[in-house]
MARMAR-518833 format. One line per field, with one value per residue (C-alpha): z, x, y; residue number from 1; residue in three letters. Coordinates in steps of 0.1 Angstrom, whole numbers. Each point is the difference from the previous one (the first is absolute). Example, Ala and Ser with C-alpha at 12.3 -4.5 7.8 and 13.67 -1.06 7.14 Angstrom:
BEGIN
z	78, -7
x	123, 14
y	-45, 34
nr	1, 2
rest	ALA, SER
//
This chain:
BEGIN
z	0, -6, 20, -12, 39, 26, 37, 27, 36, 5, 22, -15, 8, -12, -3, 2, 29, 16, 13, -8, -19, 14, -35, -8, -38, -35, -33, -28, -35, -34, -1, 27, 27, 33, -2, 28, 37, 25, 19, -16, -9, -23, -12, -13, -16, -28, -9, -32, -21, -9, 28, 23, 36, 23, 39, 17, 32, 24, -16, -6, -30, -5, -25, -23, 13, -29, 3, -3, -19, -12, -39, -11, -30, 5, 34, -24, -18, 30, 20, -21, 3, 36, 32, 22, 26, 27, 1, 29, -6, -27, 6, -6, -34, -14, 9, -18, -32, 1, 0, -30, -17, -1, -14, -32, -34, -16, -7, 17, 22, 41, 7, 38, 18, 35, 13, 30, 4, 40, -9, -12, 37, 7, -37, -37, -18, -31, -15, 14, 22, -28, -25, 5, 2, -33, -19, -33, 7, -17, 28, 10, 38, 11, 34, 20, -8, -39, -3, -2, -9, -1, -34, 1, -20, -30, -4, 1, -26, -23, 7, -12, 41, 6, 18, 8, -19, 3, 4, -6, 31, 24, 25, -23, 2, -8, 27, -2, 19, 9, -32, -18, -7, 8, 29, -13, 19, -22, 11, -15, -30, -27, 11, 8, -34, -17, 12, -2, -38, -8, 22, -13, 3, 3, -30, 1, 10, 27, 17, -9, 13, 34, 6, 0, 25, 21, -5, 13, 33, 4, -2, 21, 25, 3, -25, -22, -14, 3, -10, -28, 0, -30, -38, -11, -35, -13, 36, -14, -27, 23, 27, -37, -12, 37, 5, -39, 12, 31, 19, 16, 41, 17, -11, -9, -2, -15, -1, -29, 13, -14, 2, 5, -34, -14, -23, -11, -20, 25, 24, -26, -5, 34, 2, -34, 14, 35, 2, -28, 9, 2, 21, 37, -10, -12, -1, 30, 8, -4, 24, 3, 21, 23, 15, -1, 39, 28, 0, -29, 9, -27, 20, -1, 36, 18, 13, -18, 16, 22, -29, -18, -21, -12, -3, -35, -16, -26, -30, -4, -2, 28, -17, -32, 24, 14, -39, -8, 31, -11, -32, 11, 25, -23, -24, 26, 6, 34, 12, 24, 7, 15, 29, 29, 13, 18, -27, -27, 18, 6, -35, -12, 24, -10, -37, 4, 24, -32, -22, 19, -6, 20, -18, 22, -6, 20, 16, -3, 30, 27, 18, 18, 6, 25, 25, -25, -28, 13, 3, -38, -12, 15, -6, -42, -2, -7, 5, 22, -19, 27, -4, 38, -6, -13, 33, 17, -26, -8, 37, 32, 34, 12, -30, -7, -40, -31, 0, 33, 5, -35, 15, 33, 33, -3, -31, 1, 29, -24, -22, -13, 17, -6, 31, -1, -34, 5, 36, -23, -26, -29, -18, 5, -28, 10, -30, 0, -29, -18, -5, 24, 31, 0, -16, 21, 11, 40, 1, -7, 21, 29, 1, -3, 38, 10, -17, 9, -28, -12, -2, 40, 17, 32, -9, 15, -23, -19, 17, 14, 6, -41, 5, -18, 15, -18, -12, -13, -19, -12, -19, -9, -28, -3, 5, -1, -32, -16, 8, -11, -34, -2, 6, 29, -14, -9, 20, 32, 22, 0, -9, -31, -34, 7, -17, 8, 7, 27, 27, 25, 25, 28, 28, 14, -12, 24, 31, -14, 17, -26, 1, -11, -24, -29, 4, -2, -26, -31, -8, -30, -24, -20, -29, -17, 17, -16, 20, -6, 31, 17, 34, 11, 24, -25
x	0, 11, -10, -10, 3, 13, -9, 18, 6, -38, -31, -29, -32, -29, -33, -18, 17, 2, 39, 31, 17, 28, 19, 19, 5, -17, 7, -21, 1, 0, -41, -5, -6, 13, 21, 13, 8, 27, 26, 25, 28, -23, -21, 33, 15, -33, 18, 19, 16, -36, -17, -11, 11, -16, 16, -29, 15, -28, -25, -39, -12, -38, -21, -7, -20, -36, -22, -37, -14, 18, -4, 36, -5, -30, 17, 35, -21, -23, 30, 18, -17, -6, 3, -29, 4, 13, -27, -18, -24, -12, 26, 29, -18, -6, 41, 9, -19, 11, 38, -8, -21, 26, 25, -26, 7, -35, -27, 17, -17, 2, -2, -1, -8, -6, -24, -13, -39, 7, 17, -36, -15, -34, -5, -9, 25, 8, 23, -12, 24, 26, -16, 22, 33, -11, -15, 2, 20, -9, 1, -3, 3, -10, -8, 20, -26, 8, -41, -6, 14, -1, 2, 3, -20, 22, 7, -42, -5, 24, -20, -31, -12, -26, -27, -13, 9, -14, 25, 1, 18, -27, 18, 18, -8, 6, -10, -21, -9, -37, -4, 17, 41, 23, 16, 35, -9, 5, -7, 10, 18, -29, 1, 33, 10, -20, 29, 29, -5, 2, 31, 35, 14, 38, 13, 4, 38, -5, -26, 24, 30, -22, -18, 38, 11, -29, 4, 40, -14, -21, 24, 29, -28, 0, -33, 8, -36, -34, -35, -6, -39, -6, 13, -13, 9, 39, 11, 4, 21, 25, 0, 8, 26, 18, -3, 15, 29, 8, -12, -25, 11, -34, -20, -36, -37, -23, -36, -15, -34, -32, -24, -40, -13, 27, -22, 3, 31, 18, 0, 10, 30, 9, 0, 23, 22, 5, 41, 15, 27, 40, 27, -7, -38, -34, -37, -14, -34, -26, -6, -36, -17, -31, 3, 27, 9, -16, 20, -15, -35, -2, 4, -27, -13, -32, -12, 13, 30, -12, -2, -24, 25, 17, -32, 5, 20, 28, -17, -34, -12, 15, -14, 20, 32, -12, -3, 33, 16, -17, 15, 35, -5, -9, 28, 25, 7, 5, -18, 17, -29, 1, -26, 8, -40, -15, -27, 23, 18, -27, -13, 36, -1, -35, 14, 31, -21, -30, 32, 5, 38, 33, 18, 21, -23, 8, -22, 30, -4, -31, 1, -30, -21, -23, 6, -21, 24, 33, -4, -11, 33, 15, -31, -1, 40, 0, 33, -4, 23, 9, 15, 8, 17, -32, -13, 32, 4, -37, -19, 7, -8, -25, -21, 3, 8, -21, -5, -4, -27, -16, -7, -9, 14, -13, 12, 33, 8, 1, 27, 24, -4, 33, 1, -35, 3, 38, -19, -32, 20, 5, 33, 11, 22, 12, 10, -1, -18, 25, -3, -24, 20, 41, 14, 26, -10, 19, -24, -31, 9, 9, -37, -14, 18, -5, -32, 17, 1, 38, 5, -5, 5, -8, -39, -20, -5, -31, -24, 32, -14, 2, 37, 16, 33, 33, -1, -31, 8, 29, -23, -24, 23, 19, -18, -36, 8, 18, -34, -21, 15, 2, 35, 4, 22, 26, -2, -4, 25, 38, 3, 15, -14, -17, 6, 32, -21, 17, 2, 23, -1, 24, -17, -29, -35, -14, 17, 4, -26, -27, 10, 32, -3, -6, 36, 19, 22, -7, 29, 1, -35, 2, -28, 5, 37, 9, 7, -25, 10, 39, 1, 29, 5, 14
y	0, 35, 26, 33, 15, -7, 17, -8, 15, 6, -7, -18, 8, -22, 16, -35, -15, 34, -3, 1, -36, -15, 9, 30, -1, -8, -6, 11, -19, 11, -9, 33, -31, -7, -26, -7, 10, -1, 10, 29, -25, -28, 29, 17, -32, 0, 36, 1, 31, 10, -8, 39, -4, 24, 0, 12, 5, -9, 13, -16, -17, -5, -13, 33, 23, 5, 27, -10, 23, 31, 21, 5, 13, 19, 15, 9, 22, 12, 10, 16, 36, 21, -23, 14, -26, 19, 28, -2, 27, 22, 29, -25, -9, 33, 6, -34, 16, 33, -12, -24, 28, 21, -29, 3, 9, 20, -28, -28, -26, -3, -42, -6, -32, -13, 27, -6, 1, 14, 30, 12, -4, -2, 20, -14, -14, 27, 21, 27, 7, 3, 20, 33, -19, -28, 34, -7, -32, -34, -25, -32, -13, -35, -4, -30, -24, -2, -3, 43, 30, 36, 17, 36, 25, 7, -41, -5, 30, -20, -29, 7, -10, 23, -21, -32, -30, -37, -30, -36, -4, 9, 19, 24, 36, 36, 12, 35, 24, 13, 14, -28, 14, -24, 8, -16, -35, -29, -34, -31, -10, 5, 41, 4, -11, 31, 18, -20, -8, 38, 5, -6, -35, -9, -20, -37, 2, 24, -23, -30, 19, 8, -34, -16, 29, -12, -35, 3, 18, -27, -21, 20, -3, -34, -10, -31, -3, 14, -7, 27, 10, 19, -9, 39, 18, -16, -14, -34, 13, 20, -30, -25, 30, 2, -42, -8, 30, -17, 28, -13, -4, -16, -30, 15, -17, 20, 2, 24, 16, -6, 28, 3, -6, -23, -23, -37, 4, 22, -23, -30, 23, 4, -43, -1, 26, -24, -14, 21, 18, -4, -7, 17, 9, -15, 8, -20, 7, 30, 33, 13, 23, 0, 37, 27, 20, 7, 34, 14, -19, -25, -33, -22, 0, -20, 31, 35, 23, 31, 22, -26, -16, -36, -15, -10, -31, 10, -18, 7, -32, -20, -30, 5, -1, -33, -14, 9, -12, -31, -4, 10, -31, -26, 13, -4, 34, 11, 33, 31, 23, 35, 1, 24, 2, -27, -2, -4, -24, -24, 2, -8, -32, -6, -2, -19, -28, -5, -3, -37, -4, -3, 29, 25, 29, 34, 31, 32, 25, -10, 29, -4, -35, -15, -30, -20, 2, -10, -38, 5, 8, -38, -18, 11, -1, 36, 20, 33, 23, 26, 38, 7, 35, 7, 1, 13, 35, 5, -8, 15, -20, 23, -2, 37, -5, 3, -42, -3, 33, -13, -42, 11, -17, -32, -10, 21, -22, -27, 12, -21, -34, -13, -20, -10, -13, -18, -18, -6, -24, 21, 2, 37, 20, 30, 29, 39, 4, 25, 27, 5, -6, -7, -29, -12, -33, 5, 31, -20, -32, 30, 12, -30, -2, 31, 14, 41, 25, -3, 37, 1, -31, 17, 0, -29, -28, -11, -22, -20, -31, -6, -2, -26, -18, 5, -35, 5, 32, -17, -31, 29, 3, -30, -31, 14, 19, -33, -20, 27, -2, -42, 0, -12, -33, 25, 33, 16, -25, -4, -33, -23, 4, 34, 31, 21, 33, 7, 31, 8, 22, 14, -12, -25, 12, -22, 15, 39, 20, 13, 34, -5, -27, 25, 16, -34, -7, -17, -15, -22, -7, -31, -15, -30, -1, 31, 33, 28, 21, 1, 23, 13, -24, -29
nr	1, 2, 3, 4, 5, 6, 7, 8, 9, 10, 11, 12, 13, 14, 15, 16, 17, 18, 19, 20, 21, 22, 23, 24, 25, 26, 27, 28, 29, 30, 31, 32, 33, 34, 35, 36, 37, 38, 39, 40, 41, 42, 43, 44, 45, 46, 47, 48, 49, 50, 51, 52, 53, 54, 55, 56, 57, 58, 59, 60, 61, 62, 63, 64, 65, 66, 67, 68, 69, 70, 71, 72, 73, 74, 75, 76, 77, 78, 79, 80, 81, 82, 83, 84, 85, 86, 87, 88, 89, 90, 91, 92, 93, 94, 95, 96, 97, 98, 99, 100, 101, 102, 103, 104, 105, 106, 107, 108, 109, 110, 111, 112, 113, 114, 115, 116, 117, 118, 119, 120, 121, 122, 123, 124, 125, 126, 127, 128, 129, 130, 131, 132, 133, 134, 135, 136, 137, 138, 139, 140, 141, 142, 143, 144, 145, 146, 147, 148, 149, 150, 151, 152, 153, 154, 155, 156, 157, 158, 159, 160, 161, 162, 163, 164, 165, 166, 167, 168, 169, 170, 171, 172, 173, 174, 175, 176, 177, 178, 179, 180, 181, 182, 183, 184, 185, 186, 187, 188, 189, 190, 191, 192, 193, 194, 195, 196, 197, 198, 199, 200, 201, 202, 203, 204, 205, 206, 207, 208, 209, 210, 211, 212, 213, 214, 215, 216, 217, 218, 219, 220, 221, 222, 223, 224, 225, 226, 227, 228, 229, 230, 231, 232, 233, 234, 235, 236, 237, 238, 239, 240, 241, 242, 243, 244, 245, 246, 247, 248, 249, 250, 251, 252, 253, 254, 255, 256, 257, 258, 259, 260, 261, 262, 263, 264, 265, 266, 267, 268, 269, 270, 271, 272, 273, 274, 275, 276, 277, 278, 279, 280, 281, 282, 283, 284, 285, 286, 287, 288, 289, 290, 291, 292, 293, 294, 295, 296, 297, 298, 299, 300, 301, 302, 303, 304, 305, 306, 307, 308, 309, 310, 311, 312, 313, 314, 315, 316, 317, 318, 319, 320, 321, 322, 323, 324, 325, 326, 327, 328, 329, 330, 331, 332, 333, 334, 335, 336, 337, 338, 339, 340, 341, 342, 343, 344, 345, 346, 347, 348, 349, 350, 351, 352, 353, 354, 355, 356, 357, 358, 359, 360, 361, 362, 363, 364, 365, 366, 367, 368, 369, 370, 371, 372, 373, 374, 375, 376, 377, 378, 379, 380, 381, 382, 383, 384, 385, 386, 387, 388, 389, 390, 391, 392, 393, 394, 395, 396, 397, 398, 399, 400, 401, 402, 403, 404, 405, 406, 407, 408, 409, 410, 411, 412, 413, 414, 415, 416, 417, 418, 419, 420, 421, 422, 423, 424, 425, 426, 427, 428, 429, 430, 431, 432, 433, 434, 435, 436, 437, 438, 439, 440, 441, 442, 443, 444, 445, 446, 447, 448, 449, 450, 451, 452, 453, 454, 455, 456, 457, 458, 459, 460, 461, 462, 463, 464, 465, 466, 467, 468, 469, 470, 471, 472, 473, 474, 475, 476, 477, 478, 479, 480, 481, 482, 483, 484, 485, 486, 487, 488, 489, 490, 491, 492, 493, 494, 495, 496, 497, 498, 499, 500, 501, 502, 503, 504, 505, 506, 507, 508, 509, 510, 511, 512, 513, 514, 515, 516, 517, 518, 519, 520, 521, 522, 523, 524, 525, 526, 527, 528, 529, 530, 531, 532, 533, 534, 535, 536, 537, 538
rest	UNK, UNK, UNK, UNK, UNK, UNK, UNK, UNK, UNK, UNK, UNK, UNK, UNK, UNK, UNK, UNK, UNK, UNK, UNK, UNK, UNK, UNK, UNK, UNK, UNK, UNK, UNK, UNK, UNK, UNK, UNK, UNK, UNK, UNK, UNK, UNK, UNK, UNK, UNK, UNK, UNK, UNK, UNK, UNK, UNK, UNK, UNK, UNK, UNK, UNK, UNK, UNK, UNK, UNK, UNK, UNK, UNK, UNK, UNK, UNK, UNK, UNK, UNK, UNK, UNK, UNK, UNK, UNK, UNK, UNK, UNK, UNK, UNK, UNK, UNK, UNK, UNK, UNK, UNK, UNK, UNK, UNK, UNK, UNK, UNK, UNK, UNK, UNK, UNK, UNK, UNK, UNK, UNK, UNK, UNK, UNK, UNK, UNK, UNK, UNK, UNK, UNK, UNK, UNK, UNK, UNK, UNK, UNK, UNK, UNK, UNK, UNK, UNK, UNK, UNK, UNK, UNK, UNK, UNK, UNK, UNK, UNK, UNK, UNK, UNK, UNK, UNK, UNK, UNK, UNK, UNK, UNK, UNK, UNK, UNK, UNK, UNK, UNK, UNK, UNK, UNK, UNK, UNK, UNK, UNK, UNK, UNK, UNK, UNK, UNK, UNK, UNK, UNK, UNK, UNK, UNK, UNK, UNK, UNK, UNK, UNK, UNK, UNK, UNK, UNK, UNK, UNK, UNK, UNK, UNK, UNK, UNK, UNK, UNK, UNK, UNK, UNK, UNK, UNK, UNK, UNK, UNK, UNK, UNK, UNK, UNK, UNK, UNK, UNK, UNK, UNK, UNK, UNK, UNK, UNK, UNK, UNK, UNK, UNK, UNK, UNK, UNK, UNK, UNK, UNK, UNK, UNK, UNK, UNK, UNK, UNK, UNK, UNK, UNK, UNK, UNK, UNK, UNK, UNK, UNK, UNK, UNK, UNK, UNK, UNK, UNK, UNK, UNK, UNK, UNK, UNK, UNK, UNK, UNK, UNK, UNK, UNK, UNK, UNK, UNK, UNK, UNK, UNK, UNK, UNK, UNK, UNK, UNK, UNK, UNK, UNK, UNK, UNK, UNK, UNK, UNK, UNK, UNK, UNK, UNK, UNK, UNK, UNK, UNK, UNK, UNK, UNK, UNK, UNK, UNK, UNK, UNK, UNK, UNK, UNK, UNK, UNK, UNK, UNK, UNK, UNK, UNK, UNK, UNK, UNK, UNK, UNK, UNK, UNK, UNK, UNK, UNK, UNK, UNK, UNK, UNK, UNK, UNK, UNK, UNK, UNK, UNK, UNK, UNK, UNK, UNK, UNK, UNK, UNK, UNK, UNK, UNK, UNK, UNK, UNK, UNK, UNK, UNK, UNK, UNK, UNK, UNK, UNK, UNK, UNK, UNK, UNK, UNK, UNK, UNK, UNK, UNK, UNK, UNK, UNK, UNK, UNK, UNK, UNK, UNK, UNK, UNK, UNK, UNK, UNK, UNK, UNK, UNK, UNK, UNK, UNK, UNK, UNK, UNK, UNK, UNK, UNK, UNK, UNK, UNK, UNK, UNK, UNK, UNK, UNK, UNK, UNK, UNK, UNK, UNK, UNK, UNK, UNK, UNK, UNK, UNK, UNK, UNK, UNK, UNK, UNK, UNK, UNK, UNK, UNK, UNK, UNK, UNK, UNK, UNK, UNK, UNK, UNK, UNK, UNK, UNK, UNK, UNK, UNK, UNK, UNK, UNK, UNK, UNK, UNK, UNK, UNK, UNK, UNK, UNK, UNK, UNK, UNK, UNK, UNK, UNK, UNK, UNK, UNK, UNK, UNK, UNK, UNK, UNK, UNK, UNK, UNK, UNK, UNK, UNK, UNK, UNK, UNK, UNK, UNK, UNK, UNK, UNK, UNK, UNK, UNK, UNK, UNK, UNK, UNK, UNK, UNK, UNK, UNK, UNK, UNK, UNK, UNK, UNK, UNK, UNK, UNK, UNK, UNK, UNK, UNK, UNK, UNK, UNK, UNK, UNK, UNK, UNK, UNK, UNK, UNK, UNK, UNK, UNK, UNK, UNK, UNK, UNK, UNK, UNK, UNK, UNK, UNK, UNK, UNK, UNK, UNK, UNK, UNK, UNK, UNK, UNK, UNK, UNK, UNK, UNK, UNK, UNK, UNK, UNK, UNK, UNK, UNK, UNK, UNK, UNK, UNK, UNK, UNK, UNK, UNK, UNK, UNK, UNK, UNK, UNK, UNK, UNK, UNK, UNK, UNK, UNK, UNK, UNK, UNK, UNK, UNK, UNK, UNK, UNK, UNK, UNK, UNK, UNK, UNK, UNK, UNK, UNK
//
């Protein structure tokens, strides 16, 4: 056997048996598979002149760590305008725009992403509030949630937006004022895309060239895969173009979306479309919605938000989405489906139990269910596809933010049952959802522990008791995520004849405290046996 790698001097850490193994080496073969494991002196004897040996001095190699849910290249594009993350109120937002305004050239656009609903208070979500400083401004600023934005006045008038509009997704909307003028509130895909197709788009290399930038931090933070949920516009093209360049640094599953109104051969398409791919990605499965955010109030909820709101499903017909779950089933084709309100959650489960079969379907997000819906998760096989920054950045404790306020006490008590669903049976996956919240997988597996907002970890934590161990976090997104995806015989454990996507870090996960777990060092990043990230350290 040759050995493509070699790592010697290290800790491993098995996410399955959940301790250390009494080896300190491996050898990785030409194939990308572990080959075999051992003590530093027989592990270094499979070396030849070609073989990469890495002294790891001490350090801790895991199974890689895979994010469950994330947009890559949607969230390279997103990200690359005005970061309004950090604004906590709406003086800090109309700063953030003046400074970019002034960065303009005449008739250029403003794009600006991760606005936070809360910095708006107890008032209506608008643009309002940023009329003088967006005067005659074209733009475009999508709250945190990636499911609404605010367009300013100049970027509607160029639209042609000037009222009402009706959607085949049910819960999209311009919404208008009192005397019908959009307010600059978009919700949903269907009317945020009135504006984005008239705003300037960056050329194919640029969003090539920034989708691999992204891809390398995801992998200098130690990502060796994630589960891709949206196939939109050219994606499979760049992820094909990167993969055939050898540019391509994490292992991707992606599931394209199908939409409300997505007819007989749309669907067959999505079916045909199922294992293509190339050497570190491939079409596995299908994303569909069944509501969009509580924030913006177009969840589906059992009873509607305090301002009368979420009380509708995302497609019209919630039969239709039962149908073409249906289909997807006997096809073969496994199903993730968005569901953050208890309503759309149990219809999703509703649909997936009529479908009758044993494949690994997934509910993304469950914010908010009832006791009478956890067991349902174990009892269908249905993975729980968890986002617990979500809940760390977005909620405060004392239920004094726009989710919270809109769900009431009762069911914002009930937010994020990580806990409740892990003790209940279901197999938990744990992602960030980029690039709505951070990417770095120790930041995700750190609020999963600690439940705090990560920009002030002195803040008490998020219904606490939804904690999950760092064990737990750990197979969130190793073994969880390997079994989520069917591949389970060949990922998510250190073991012999697995795949060499590998991370090591500095120190323990298991025993660094959660607050500190995000600042460790990631010190080497391997996929298929090849380095995608080097630290410092090695």
């Amino acid at each position: 056997m040759r050995a493509r790698l070699v790592l010697t001097s290290a800790r491993l850490l098995d996410p399955g048996a959940g301790s250390f193994l009494p080896q300190t080496a491996l050898a990785v073969s030409d194939d990308g598979r572990i080959a075999a494991l051992g003590d530093d002196r027989e592990i270094r004897a499979l070396a030849d002149a070609r073989t990469e040996v890495v002294d790891l001095k001490g350090a801790v190699v895991t199974s890689g760590l895979v994010d469950g849910h994330l947009h890559p290249v949607t969230g390279a594009e997103l990200t690359h305008g005005l970061d309004l993350s950090h604004c906590a109120g709406l003086a800090d937002v109309r700063a953030a725009l003046a400074g970019a305004v002034r960065e303009l050239g005449r008739g250029d656009w403003l794009f600006g992403w991760g606005l936070d609903p809360n910095v708006f208070g107890d008032e209506p979500v608008s643009v309002a509030p940023f009329d003088t400083v967006l005067d005659g401004v074209p733009a475009f600023l999508l709250l945190f949630d990636a499911h609404s934005a605010l367009a300013s006045r100049r970027a509607l008038e160029l639209a042609g937006v000037d009222g009402p509009r009706t959607f085949d997704q049910a819960s999209a909307e311009i919404v208008c004022d009192e005397q019908g003028r959009p307010t600059g509130l978009l919700q949903e895909d269907a009317a945020c895309e009135l504006v984005e197709r008239v705003a300037p788009r960056p050329t194919h290399a640029e969003r090539r060239d920034r989708l691999a930038a992204a891809l390398r931090s995801m992998a200098a933070a130690g990502l060796t895969g994630g589960h891709v949920m949206d196939a939109n516009g050219d994606s499979l093209a760049l992820l094909a173009e990167l993969d055939e360049a050898g540019q391509l640094p994490l292992r991707l599953r992606v599931a394209p979306w199908c939409q409300p109104g997505t007819g007989p051969d749309g669907v067959q398409a999505l079916i045909a479309q199922q294992k293509t791919g190339g050497a570190l990605w491939k079409v596995d499965g299908v994303k569909l919605f069944m509501d969009g955010t509580i924030d913006n109030g177009t969840a589906w909820l059992e009873r509607p938000d305090c301002h009368g709101e979420s009380t509708a499903a995302f497609w019209p017909d919630p039969a239709a989405y039962t149908r073409v779950i249906g289909e997807l089933a006997r096809a073969g084709v496994p199903t993730a489906t968005h569901a953050i309100g208890d309503a759309a959650v149990r219809h999703a489960l509703d649909a997936i139990e009529r479908t009758g079969t044993s494949l690994r379907h997934r509910v993304e997000h469950i914010e908010t269910v009832p006791d009478d819906t956890l067991h349902r998760f174990a009892e269908l096989g249905v993975i729980a596809s968890m986002q617990p920054t979500h809940c760390c950045d977005f909620t405060r404790a004392d239920h004094t933010d726009n989710w919270s306020r809109r769900l009431g006490e009762e069911r914002a008590a009930r937010a994020w049952r990580c806990r409740d669903l892990w003790d209940s049976g279901a197999t938990v996956v744990l992602g960030s959802d980029w690039p709505i919240a951070p990417f770095p997988p120790l930041g995700v597996m750190a609020g999963a522990r600690h439940r705090r907002p990560t920009r002030d970890l002195t803040q008490p934590p998020h219904a606490p008791e939804q904690a999950l161990t760092a064990l737990e976090a750990l197979r969130g997104m190793t073994v969880n995520a390997a079994f989520a995806a069917a591949e389970e015989h060949e990922a998510g454990r250190l073991t012999v004849g697995h795949r060499a996507d590998l991370t090591v870090l500095a120190s323990d996960p298991l025993t660094t405290p959660a607050e500190d777990l995000p600042q460790v060092p990631v010190v080497l990043t391997t996929v298929d046996g090849r380095v995608t990230h080097r630290g410092t350290e090695v």
